[in-house]
C-alpha positions in Angstrom: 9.2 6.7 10.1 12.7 8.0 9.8 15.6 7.1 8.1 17.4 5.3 11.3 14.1 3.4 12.4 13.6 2.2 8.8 17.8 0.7 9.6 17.0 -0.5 12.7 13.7 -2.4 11.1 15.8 -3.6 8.2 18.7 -5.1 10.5 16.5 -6.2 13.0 15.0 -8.6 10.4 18.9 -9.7 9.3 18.5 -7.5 6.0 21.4 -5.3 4.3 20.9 -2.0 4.3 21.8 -0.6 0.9 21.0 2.8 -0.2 18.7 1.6 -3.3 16.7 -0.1 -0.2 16.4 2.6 1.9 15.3 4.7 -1.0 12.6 2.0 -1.8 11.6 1.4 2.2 11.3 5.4 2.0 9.6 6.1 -1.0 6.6 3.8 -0.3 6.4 3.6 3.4 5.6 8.1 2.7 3.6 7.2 -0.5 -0.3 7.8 0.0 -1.3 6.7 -3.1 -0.7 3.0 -2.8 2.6 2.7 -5.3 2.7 -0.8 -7.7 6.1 -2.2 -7.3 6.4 -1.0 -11.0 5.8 2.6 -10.3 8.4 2.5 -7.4 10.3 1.4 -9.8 10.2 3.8 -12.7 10.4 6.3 -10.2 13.5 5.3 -8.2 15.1 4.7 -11.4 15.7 8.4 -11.8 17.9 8.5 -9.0 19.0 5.0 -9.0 19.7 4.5 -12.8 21.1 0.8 -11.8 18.9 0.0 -9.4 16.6 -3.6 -10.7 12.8 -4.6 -10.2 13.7 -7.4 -8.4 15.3 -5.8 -5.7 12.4 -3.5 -5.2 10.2 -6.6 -5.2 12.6 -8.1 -3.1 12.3 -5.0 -0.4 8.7 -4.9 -0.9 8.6 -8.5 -0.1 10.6 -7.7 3.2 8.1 -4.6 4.2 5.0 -6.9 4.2 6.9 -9.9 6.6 8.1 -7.2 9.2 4.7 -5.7 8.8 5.4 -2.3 7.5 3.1 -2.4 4.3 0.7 -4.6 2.9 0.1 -6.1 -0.2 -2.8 -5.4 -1.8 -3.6 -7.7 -5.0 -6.1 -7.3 -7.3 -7.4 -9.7 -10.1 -7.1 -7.1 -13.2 -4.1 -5.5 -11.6 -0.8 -5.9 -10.4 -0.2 -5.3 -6.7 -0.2 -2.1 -4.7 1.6 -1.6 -1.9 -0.3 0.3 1.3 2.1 1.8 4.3 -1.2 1.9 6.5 -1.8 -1.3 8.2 -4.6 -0.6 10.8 -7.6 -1.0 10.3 -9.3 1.3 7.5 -11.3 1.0 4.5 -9.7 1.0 1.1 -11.6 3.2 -1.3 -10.8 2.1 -4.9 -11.4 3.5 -8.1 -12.5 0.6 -10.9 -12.2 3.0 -13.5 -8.6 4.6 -12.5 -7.5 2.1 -9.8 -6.9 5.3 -7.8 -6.9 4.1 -4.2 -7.2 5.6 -1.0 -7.4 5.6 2.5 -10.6 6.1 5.2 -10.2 5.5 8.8 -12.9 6.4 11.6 -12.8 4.9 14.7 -16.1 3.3 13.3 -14.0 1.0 11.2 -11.6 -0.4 14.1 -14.7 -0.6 16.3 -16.6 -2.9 13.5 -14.0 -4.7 13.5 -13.4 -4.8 17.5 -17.0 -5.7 17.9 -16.2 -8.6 15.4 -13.2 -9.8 17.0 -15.4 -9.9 20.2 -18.8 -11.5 19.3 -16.9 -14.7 17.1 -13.7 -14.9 19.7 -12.3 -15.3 16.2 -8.2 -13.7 16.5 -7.7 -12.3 12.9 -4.6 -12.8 11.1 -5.2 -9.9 8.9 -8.3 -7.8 7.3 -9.0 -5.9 4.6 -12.1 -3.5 3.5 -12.5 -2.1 0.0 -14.8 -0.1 -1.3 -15.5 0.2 -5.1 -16.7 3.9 -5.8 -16.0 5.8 -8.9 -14.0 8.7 -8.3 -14.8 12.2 -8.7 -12.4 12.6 -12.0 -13.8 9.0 -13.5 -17.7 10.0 -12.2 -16.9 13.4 -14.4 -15.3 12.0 -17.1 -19.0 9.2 -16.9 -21.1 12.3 -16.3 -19.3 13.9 -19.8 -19.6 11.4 -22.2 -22.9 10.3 -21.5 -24.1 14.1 -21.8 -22.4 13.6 -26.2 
């Protein structure tokens, strides 16, 4: 999404468009790693020196009700934020909490066919999938070799 679609999007939903907010709309709607309001943060701050949590929970907060990311809260963790709202499966680290993305067409189609056999009209979904990573299954592999 570029810069003037992110505007449009933003004004569309009666928000100001300040450059600390388009930074924030642009940093985490191109982020693949699923960015924690806090890591935004810290990084934004390098070019924003001024720039306050709140207002990047406050952008955040205006992301997920135009439907441009989606929250994704964890019990032992603080939020991540995901750009990718269709369907996919969330593939998550317990180890790491390093989180990324897998989309088939199988996964839309489960879903479909799920949609279809309950007449059920989802408001949202979500699929995780807890699987060590291949750094943390090492790191495992490693120390249980000592």
């Amino acid at each position: 999404m570029n810069d003037q679609q992110i505007i449009t999007k933003l004004r569309s939903a009666g928000c100001k468009v300040t450059p600390q907010r388009l930074a924030i709309c642009k940093l985490v709607l191109s982020s693949k790693d699923h960015p924690s309001a806090e890591q935004l943060y810290q990084e934004l701050k390098k070019v924003y020196p001024t720039i306050s949590l709140a207002t990047v929970y406050i952008t955040l907060d205006i992301l997920k009700k135009i439907g441009l990311v989606r929250e994704l809260r964890f019990s032992d963790r603080s939020s991540r934020y995901d750009p990718n709202t269709s369907p996919h499966i969330n593939i998550i680290c317990p180890e790491c909490g390093r989180i990324s993305d897998y989309e088939a067409k199988s996964v839309k189609k489960f879903l479909d066919e799920i949609i279809a056999e309950t007449g059920l009209k989802p408001l949202k979904q979500r699929f995780d999938l807890y699987v060590n990573c291949e750094k943390c299954s090492n790191k495992n592999k490693e120390e249980h070799a000592k």
